[in-house]
N, CA, C and O atoms as a Tinker XYZ file with bonds, in Angstrom:
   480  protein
     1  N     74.192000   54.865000  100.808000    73     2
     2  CA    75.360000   55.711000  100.861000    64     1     3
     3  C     75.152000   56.851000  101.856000    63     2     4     5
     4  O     75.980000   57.419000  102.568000    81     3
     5  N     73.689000   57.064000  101.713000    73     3     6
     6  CA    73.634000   58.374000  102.725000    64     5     7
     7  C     73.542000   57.777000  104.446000    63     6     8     9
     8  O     74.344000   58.285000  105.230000    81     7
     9  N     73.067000   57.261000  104.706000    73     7    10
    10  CA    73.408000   55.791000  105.914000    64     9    11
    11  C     74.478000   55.761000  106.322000    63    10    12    13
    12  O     74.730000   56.151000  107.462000    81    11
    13  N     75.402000   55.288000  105.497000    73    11    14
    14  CA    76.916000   55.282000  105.899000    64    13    15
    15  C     77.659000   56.559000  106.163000    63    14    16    17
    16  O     78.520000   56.620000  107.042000    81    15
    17  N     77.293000   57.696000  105.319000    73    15    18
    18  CA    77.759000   58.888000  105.728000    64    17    19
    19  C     77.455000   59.587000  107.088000    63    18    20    21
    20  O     78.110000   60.294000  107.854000    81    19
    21  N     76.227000   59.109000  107.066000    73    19    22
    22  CA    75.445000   59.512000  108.188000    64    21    23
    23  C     76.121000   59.332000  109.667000    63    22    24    25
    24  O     76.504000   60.218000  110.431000    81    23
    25  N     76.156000   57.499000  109.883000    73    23    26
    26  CA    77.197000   56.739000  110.453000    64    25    27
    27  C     78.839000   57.650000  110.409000    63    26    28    29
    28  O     79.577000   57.232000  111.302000    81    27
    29  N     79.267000   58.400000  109.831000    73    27    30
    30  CA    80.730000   58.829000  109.880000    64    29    31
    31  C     81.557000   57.908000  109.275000    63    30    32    33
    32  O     82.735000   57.874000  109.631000    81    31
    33  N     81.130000   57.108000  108.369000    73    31    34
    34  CA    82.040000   56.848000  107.467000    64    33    35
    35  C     82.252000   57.118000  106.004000    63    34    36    37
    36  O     81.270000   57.491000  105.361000    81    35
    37  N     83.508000   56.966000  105.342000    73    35    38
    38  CA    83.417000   57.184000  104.054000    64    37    39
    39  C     83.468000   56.211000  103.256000    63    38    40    41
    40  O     84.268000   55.289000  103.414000    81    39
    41  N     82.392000   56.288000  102.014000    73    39    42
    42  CA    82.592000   55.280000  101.087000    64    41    43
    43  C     83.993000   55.094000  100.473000    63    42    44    45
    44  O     84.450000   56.085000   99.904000    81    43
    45  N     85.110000   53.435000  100.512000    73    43    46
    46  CA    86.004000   53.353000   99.868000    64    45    47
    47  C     85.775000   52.390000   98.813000    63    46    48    49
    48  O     86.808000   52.327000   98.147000    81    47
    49  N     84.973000   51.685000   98.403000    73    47    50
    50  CA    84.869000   50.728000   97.561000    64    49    51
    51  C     83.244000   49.801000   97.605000    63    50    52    53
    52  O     82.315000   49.943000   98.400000    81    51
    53  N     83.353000   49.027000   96.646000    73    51    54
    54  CA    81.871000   48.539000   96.759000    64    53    55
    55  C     82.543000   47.192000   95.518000    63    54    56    57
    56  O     83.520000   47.425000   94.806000    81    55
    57  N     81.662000   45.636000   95.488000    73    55    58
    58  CA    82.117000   44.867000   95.037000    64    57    59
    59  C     80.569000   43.790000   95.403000    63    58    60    61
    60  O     79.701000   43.991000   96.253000    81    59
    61  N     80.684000   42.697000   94.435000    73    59    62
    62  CA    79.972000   41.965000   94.493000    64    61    63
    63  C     80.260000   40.448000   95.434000    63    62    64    65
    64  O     81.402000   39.991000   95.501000    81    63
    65  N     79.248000   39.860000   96.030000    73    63    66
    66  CA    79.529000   38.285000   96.652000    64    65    67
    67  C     78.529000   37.045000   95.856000    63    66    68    69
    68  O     77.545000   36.370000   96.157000    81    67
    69  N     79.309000   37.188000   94.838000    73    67    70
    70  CA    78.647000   35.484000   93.793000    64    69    71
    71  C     77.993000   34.513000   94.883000    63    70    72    73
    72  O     78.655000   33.550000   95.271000    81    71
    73  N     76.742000   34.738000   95.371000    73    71    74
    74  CA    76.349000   33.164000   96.192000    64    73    75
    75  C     76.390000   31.819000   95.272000    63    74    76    77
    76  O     75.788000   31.724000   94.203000    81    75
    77  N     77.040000   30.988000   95.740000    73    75    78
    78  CA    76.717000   29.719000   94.862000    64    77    79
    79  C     76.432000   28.343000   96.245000    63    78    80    81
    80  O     76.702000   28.405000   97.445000    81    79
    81  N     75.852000   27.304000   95.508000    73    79    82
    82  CA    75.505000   26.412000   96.069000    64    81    83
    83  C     76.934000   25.486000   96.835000    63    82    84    85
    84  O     78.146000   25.696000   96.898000    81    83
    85  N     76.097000   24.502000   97.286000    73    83    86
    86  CA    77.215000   23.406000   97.864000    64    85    87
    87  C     77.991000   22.954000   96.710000    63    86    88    89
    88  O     79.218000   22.860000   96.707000    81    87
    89  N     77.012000   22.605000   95.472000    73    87    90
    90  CA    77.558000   21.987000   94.898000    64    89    91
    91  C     78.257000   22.967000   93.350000    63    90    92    93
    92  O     78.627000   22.632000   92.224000    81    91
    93  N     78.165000   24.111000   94.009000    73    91    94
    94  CA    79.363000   25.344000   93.023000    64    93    95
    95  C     78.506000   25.901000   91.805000    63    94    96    97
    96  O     79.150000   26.385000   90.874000    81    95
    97  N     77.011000   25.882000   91.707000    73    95    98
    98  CA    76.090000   25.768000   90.709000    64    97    99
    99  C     75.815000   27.638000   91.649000    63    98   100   101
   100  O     76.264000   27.879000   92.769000    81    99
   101  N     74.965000   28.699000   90.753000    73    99   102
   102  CA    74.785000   30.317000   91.391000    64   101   103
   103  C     73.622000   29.640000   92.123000    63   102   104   105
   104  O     73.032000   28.618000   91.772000    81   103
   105  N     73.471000   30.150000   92.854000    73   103   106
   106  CA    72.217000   30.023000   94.159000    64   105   107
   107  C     71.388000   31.330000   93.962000    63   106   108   109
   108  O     71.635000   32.393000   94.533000    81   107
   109  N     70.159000   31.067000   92.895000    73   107   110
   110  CA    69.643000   32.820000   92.929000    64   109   111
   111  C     68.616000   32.331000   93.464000    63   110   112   113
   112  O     68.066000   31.240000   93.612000    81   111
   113  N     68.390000   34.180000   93.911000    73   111   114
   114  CA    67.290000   34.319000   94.614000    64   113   115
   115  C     66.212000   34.454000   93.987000    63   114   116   117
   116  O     66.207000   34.396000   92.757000    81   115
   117  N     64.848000   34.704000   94.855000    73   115   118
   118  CA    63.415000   34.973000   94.416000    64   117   119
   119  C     63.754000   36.205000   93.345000    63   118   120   121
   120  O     63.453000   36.203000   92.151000    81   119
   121  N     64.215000   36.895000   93.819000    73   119   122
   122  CA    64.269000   38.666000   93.138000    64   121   123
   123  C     62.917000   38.804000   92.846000    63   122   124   125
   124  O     61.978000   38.033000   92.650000    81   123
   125  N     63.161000   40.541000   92.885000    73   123   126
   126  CA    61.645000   41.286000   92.649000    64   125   127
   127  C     61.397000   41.506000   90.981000    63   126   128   129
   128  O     60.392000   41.401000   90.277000    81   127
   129  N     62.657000   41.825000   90.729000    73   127   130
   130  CA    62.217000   42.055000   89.168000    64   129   131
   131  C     63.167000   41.367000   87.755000    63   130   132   133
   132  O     62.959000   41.397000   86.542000    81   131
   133  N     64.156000   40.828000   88.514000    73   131   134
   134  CA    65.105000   39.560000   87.751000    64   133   135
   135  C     65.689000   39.112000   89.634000    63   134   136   137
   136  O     65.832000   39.556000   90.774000    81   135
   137  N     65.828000   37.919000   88.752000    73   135   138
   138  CA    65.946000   36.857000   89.841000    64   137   139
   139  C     67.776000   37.187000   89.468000    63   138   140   141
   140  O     68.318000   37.334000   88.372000    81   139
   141  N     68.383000   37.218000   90.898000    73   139   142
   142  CA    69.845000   37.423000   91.477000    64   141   143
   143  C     70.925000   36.441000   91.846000    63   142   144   145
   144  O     70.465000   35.889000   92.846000    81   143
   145  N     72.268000   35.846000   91.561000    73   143   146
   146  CA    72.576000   35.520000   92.441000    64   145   147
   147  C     74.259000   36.066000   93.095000    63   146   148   149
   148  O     75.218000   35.360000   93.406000    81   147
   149  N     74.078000   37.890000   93.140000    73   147   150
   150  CA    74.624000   38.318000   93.709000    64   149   151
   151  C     74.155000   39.267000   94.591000    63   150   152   153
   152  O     73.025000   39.743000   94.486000    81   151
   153  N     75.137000   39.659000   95.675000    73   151   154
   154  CA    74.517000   40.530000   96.615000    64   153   155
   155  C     76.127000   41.845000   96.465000    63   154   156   157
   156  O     77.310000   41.598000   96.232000    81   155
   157  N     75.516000   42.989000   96.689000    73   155   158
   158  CA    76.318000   43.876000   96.857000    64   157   159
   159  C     77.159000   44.225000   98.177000    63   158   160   161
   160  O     76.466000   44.088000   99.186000    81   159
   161  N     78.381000   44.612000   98.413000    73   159   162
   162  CA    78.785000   44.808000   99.832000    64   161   163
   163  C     79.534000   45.838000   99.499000    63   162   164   165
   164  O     80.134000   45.934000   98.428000    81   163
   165  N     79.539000   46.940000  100.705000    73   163   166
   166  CA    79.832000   48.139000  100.582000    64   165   167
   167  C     81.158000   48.327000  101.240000    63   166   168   169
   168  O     80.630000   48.307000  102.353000    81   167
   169  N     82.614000   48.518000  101.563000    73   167   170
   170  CA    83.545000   49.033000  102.270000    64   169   171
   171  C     83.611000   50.439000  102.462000    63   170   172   173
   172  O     83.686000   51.176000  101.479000    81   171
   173  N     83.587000   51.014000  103.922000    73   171   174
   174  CA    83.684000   52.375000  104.312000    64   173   175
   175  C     84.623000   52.534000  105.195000    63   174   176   177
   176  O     84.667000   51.689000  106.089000    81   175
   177  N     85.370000   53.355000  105.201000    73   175   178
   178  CA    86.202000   53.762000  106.886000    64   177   179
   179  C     85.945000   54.843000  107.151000    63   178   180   181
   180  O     85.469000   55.721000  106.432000    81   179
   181  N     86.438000   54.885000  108.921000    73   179   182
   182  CA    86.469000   55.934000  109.205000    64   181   183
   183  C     87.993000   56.584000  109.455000    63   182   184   185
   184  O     88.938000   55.891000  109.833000    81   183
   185  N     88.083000   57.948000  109.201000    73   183   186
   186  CA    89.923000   58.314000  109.693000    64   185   187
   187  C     90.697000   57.750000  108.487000    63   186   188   189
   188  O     90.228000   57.796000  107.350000    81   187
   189  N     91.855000   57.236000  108.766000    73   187   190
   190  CA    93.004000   57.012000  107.410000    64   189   191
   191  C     93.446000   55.753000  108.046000    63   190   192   193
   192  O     94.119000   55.917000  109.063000    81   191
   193  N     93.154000   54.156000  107.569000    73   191   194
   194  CA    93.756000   53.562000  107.947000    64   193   195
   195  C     94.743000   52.795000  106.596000    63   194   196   197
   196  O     94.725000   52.832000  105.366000    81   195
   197  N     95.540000   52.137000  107.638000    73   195   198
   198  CA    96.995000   52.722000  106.975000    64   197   199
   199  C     96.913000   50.300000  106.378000    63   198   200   201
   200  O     96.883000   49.303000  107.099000    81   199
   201  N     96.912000   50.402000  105.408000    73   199   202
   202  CA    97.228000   49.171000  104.428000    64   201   203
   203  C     98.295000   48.146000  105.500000    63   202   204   205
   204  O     99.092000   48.634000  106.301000    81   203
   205  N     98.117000   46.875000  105.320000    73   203   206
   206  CA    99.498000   45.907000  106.595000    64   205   207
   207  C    100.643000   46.768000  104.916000    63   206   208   209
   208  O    101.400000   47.724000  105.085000    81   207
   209  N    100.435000   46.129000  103.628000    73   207   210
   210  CA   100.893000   45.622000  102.311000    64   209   211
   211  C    100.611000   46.733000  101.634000    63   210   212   213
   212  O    100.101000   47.619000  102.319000    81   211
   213  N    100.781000   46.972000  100.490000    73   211   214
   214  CA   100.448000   47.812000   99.670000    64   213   215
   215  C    100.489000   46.236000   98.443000    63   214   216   217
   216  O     99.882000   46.228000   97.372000    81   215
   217  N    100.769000   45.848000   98.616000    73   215   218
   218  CA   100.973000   44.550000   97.492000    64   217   219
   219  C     99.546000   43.209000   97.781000    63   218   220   221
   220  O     99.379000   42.211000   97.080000    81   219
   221  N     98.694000   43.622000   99.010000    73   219   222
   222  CA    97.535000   42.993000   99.294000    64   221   223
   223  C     96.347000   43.614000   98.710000    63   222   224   225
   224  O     95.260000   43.149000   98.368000    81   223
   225  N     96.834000   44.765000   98.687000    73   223   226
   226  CA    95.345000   45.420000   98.026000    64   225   227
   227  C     94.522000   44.793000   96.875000    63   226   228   229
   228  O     93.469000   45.335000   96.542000    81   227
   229  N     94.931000   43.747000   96.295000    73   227   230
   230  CA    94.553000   42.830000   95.263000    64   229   231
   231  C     94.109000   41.494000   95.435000    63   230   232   233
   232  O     93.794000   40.684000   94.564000    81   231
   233  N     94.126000   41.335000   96.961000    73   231   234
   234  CA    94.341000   39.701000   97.498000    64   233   235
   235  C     92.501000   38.955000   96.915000    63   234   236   237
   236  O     92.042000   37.866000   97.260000    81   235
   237  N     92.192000   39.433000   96.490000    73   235   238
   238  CA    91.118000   38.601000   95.760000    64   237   239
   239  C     90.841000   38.544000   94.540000    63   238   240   241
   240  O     90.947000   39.632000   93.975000    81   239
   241  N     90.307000   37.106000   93.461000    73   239   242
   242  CA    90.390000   37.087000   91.885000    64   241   243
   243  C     90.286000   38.113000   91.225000    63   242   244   245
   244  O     91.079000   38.440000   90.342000    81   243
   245  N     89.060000   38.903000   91.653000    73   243   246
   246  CA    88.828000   40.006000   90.740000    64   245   247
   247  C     88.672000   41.134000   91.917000    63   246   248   249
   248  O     88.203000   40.941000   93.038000    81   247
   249  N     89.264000   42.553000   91.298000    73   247   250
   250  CA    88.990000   43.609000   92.314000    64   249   251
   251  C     87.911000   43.422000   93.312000    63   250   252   253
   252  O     88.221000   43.343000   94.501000    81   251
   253  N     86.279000   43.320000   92.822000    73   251   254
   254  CA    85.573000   43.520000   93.006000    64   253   255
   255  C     84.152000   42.519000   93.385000    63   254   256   257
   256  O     83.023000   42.847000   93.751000    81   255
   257  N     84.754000   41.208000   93.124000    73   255   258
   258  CA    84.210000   40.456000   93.395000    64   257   259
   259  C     84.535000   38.494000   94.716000    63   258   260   261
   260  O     85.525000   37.763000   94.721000    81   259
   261  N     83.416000   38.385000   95.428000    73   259   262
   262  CA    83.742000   37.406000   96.517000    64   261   263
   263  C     82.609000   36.559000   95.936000    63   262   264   265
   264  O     81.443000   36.948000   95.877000    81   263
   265  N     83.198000   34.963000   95.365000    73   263   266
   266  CA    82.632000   33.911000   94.881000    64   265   267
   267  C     82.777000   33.128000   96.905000    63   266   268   269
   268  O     83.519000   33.047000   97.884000    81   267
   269  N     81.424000   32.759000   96.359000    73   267   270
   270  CA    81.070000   31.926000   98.071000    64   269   271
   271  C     79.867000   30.727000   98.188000    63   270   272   273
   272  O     78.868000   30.842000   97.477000    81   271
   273  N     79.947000   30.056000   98.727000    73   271   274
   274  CA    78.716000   29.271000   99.348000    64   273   275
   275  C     77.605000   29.827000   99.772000    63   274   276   277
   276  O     77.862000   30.177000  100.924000    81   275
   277  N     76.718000   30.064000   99.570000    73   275   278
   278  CA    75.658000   30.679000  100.615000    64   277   279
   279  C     75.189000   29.774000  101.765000    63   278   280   281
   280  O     75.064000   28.550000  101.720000    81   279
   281  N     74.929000   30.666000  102.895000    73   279   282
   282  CA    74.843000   30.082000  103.694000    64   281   283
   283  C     73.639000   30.616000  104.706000    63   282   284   285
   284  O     72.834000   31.124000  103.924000    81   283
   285  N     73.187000   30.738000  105.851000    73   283   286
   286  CA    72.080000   30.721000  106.278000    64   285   287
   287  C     71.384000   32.345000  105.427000    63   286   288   289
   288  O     71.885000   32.875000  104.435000    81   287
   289  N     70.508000   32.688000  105.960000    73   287   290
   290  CA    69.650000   33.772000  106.162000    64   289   291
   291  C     70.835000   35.294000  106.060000    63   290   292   293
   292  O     71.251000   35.557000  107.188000    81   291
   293  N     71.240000   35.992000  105.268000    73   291   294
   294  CA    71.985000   37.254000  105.579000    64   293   295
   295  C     73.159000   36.615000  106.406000    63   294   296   297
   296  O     73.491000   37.338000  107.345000    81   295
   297  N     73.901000   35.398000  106.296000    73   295   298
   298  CA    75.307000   35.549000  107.113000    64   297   299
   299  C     76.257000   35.018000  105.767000    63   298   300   301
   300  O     76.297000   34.100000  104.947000    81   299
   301  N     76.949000   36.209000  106.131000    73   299   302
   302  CA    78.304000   36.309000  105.188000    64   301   303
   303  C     79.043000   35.535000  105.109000    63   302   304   305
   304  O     79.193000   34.798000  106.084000    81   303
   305  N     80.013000   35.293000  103.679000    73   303   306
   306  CA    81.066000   34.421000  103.537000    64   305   307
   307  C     82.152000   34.712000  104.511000    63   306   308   309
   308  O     82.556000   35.826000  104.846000    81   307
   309  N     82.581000   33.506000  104.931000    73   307   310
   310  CA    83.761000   33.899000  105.582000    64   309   311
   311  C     84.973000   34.211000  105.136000    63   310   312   313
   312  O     85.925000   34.336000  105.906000    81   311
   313  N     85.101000   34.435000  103.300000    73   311   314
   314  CA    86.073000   34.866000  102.436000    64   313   315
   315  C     85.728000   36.438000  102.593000    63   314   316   317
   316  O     86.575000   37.149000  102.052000    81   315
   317  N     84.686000   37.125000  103.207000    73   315   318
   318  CA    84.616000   38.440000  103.412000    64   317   319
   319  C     85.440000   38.607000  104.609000    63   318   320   321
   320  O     86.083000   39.654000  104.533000    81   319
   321  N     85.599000   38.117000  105.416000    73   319   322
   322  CA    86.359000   38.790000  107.149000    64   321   323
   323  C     87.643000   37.947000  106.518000    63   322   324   325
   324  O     88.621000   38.606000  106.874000    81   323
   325  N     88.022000   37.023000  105.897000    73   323   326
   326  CA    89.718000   36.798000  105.267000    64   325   327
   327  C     89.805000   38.086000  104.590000    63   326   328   329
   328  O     90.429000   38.955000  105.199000    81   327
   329  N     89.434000   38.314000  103.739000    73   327   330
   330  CA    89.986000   39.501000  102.715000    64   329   331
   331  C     90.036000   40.527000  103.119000    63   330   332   333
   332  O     90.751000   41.264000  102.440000    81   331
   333  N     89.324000   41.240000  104.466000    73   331   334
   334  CA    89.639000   42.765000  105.129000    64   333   335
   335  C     90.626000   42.350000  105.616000    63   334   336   337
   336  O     91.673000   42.983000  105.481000    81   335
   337  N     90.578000   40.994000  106.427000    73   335   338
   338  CA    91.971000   41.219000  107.634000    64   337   339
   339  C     93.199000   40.934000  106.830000    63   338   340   341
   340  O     94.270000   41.220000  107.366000    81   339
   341  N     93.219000   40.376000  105.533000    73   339   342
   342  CA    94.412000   40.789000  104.800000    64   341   343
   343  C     94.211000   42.083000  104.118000    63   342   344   345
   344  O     95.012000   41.301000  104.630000    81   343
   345  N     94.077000   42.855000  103.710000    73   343   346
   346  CA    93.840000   43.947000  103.434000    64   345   347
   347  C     94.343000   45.214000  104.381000    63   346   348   349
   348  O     95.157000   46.125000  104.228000    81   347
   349  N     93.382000   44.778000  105.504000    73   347   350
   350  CA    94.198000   45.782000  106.928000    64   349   351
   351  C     94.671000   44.771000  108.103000    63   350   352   353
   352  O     93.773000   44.563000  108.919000    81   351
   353  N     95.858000   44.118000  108.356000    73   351   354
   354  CA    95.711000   43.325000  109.461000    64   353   355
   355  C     95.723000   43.313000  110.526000    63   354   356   357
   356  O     95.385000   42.410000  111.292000    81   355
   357  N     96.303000   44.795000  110.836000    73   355   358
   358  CA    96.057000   45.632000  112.209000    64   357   359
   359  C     95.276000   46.508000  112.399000    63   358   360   361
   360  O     95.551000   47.483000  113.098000    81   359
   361  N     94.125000   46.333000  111.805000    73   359   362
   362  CA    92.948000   47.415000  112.020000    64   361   363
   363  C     92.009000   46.895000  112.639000    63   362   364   365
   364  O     91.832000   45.677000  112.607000    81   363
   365  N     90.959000   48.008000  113.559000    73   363   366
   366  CA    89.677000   47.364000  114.278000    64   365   367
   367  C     89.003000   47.370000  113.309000    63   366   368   369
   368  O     89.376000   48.181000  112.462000    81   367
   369  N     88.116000   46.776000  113.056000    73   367   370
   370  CA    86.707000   47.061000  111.981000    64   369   371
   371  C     85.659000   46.601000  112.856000    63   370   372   373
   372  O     85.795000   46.065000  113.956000    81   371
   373  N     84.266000   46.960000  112.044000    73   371   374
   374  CA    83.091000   47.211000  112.867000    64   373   375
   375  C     82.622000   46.108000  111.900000    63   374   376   377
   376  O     83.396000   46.141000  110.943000    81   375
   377  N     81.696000   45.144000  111.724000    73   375   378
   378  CA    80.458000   44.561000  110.870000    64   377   379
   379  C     79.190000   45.108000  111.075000    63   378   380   381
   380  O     78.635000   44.779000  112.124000    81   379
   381  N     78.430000   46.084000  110.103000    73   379   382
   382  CA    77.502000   46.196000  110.126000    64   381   383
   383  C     76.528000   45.167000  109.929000    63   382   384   385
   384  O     76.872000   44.327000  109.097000    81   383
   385  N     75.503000   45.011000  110.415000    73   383   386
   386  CA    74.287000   44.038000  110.324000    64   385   387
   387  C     74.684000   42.385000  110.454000    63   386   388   389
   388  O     74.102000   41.603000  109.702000    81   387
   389  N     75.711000   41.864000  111.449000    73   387   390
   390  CA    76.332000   40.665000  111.576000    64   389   391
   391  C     75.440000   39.958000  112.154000    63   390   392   393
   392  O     74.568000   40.379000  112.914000    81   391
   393  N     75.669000   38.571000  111.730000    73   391   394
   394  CA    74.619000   37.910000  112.699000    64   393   395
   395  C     75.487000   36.404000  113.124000    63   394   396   397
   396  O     75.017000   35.284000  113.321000    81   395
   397  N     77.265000   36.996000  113.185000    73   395   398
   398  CA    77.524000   36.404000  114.338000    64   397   399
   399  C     78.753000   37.079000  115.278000    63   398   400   401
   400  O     78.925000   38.291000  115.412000    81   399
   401  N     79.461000   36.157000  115.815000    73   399   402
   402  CA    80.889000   37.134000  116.381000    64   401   403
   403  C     81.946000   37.231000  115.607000    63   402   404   405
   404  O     82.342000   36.393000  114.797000    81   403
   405  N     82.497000   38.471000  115.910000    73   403   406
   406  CA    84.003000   38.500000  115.041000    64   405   407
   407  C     85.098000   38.623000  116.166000    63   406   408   409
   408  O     85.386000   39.672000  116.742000    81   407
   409  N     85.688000   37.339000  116.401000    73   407   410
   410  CA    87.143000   37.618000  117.528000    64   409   411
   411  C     87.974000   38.946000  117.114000    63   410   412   413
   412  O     88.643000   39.130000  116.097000    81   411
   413  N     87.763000   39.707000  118.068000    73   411   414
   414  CA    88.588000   40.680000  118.124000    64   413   415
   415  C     88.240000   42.063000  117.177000    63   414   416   417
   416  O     89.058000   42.805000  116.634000    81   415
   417  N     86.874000   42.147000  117.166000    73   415   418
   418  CA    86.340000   43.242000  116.533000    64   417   419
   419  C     84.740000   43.512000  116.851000    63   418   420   421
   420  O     84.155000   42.747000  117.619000    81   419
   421  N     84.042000   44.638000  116.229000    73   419   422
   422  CA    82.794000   45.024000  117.036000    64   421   423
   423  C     81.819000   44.373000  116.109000    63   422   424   425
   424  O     82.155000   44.555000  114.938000    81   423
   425  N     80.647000   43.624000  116.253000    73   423   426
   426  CA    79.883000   43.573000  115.120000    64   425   427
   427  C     78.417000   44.136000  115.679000    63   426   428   429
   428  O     77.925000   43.953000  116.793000    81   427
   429  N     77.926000   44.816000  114.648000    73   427   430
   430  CA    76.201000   45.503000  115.035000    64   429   431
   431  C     75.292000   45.024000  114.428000    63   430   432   433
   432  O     75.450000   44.725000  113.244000    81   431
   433  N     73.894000   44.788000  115.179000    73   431   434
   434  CA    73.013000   44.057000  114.297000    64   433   435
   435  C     71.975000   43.883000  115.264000    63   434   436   437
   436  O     72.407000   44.196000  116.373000    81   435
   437  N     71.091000   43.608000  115.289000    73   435   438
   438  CA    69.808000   42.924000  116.162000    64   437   439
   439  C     70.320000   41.125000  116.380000    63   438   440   441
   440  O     70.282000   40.491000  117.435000    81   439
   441  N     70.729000   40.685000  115.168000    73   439   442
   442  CA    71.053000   39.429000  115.323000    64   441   443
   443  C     72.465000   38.825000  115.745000    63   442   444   445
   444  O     72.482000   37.620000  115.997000    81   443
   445  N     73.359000   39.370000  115.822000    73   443   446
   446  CA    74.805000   39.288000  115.926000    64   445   447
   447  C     74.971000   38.210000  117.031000    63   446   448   449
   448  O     76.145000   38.133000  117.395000    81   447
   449  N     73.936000   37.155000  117.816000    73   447   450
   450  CA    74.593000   35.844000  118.272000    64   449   451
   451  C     73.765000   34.944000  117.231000    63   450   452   453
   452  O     73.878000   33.732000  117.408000    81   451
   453  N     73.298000   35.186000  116.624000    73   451   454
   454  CA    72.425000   34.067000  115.212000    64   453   455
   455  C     73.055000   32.679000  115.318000    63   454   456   457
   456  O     72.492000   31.608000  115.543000    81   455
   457  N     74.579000   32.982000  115.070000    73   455   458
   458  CA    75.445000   31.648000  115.202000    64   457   459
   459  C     76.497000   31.932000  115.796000    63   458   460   461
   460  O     77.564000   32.434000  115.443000    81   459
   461  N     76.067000   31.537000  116.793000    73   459   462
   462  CA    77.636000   31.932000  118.215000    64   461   463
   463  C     79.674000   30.993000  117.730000    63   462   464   465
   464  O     80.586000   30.930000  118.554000    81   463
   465  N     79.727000   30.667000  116.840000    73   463   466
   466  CA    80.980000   30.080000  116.957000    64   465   467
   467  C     81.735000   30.947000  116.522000    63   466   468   469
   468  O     82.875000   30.500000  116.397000    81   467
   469  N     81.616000   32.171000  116.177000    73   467   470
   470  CA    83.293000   32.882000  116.195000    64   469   471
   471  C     84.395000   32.145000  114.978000    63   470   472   473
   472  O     85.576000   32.470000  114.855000    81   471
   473  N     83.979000   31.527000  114.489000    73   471   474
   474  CA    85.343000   31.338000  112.845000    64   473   475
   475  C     84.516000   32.238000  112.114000    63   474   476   477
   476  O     83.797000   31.331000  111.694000    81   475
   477  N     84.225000   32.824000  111.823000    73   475   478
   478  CA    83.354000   33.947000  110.488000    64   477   479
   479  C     82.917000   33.027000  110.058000    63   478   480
   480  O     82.182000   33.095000  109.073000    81   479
């Protein structure tokens, strides 16, 4: 949290991403002290950006949670970049720590060509 502030943004929300397998079974991890099979993801902005909907703000099952496939090493569901761009559909957003491209937005990371095809 202090990271992100740091960065100039503000914390707006925080929610979980259920990894599950191919075959829809939780995919946990090693874990250090209980074994996981969720990961946390943080939403921050910067400035006031302005909703497409006010009636999207809900566009996923539960407030707070993204059920997904896991997939390589740290690369995100692609039900995470659907649910911002309905959420804001005319907004830039940034991806922190991406490790691939996002058409039409900035992503940061050491790894961000990991997997060059651009669908999230």
């Amino acid at each position: 949290m202090r990271l992100m502030q740091h960065w100039g943004f503000d914390y707006v929300t925080g929610g979980s991403w259920i990894k599950r397998t191919k075959d829809w079974k939780l995919a946990f991890g090693t874990g250090y002290v209980q074994r996981s099979a969720c990961e946390p993801y943080l939403i921050g902005k910067i400035g006031s950006p302005k909703p497409g909907s006010r009636s999207e703000r809900n566009v996923i099952d539960a407030p707070d949670k993204i059920e997904a496939i896991r997939r390589e090493h740290s690369r995100k569901p692609v039900q995470m970049r659907e649910m911002i761009d309905r959420l804001l559909p005319r907004q830039y957003f940034c991806e922190l720590f991406a490790r691939e491209p996002w058409h039409g937005h900035d992503v940061w990371g050491n790894q961000t060509d990991a997997f060059g095809d651009d669908d999230g």
